[in-house]
C-alpha positions as CSV (number, residue, x, y, z in Angstrom):
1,X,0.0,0.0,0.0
2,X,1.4,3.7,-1.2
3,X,1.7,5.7,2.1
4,X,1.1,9.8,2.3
5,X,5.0,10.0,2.8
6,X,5.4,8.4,-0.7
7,X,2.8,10.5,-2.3
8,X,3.5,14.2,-3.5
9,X,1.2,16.8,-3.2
10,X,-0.5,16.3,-6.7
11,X,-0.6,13.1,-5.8
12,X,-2.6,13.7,-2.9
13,X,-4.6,15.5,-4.3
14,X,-5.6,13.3,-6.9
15,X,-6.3,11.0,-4.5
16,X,-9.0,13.4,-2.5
17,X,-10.3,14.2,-6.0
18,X,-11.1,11.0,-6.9
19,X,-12.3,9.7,-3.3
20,X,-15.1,12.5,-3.7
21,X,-15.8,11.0,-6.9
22,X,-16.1,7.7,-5.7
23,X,-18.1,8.6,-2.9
24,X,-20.6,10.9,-5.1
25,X,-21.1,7.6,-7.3
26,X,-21.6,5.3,-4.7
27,X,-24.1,7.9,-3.6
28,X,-25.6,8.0,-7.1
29,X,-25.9,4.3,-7.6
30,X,-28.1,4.6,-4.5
31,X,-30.6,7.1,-6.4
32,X,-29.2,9.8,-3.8
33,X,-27.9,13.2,-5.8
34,X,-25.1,15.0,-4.4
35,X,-25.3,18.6,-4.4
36,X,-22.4,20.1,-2.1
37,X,-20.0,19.0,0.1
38,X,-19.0,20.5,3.5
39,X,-15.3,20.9,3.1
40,X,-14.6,22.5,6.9
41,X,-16.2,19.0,8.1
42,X,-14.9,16.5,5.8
43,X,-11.5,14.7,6.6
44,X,-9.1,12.4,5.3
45,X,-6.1,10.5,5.9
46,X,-4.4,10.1,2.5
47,X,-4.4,7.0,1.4
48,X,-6.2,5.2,4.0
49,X,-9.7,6.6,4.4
50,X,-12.0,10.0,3.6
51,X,-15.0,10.7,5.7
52,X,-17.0,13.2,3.5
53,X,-20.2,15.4,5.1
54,X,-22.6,15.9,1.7
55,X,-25.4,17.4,1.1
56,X,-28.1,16.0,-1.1
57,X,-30.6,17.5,-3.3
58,X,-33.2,16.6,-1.4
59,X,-32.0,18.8,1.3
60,X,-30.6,16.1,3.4
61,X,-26.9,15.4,4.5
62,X,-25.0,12.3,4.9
63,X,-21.7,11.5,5.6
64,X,-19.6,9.0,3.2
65,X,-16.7,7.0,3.4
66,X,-14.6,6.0,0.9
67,X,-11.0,5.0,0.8
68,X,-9.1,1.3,1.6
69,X,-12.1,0.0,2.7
70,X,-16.0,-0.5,1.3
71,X,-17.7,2.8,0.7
72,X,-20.5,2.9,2.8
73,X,-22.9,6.1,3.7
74,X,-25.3,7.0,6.5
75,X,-27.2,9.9,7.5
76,X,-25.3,12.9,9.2
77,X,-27.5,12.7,12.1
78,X,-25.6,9.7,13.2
79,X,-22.5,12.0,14.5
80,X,-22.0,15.3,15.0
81,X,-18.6,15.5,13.3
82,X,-16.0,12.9,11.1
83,X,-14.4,11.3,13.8
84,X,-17.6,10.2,15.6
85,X,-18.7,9.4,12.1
86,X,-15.6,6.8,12.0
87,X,-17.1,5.7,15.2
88,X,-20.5,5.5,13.7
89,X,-18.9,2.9,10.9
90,X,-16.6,0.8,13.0
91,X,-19.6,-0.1,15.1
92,X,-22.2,-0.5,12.3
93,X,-19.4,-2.5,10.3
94,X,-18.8,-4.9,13.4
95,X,-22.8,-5.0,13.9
96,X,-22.5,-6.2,10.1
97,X,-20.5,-8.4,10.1
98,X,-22.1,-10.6,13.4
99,X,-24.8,-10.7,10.9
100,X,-22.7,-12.1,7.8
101,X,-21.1,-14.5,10.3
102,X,-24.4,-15.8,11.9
103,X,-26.0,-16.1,8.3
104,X,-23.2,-19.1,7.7
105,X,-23.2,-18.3,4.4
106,X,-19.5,-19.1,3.7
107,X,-19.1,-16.9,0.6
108,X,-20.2,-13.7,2.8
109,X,-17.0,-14.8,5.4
110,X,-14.9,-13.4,3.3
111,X,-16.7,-9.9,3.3
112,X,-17.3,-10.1,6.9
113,X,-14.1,-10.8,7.4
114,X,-13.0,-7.6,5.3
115,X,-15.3,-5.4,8.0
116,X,-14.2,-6.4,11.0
117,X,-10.5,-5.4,9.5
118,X,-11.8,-2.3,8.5
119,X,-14.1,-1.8,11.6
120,X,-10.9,-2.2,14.0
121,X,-8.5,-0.2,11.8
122,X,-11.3,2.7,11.6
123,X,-11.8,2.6,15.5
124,X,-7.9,3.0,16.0
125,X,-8.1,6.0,13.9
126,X,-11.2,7.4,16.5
127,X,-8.9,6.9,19.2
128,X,-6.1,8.5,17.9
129,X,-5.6,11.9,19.2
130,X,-2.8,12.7,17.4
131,X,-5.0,12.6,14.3
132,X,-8.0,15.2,15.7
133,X,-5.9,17.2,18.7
134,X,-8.6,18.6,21.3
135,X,-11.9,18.3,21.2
């Protein structure tokens, strides 16, 4: 995996760039139109993760992730900022996964198996305050 030290800044922000994109058209693919995004909320860690605040057409807002791992969305009213919202997708990736598992549906392990990575690696990030300095 490329790390952020490896990366120059064009590369960087190439990455970003095309994070957005991928989390507009995951949001799109969903029937859910994107029509800003909340830059002064939004974070990432380049190239692990980006936790995007949008809001929709519809007037609604919703936060995205997108990066190393599935790209997933929920509403924003599930955390008030982007590292709660990495909370918000550890736990509902863990919650996930206990359902994958439980299903015994062995070709669904695999994905399961892929959260619970995920779900762990995004809770370290939560708890690292070196990342979000004071609250």
């Amino acid at each position: 995996m490329t790390n952020q030290a490896s990366m120059n800044e064009e590369q960087q922000s190439q990455w970003v760039r095309t994070q957005y994109q991928a989390a507009t058209k995951y949001l799109a693919d969903k029937g859910l139109v994107t029509d800003s995004v909340a830059m002064e909320e939004s974070r990432y860690l380049v190239p692990v993760v980006a936790v995007w605040k949008l809001k929709l057409l519809d007037g609604t807002k919703a936060w995205v992730i997108s990066g190393d791992l599935p790209t997933d969305h929920s509403s924003a009213d599930v955390a008030p900022d982007a590292r709660d919202a990495l909370r918000h997708f550890s736990l509902k990736w863990q919650l996930q996964a206990e359902n994958l598992f439980k299903a015994g549906a062995a070709e669904q392990n695999k994905f399961a198996e892929l959260l619970v990575s995920r779900a762990e690696g995004l809770y370290r990030l939560y708890e690292d305050e070196k990342l979000w300095g004071s609250k």
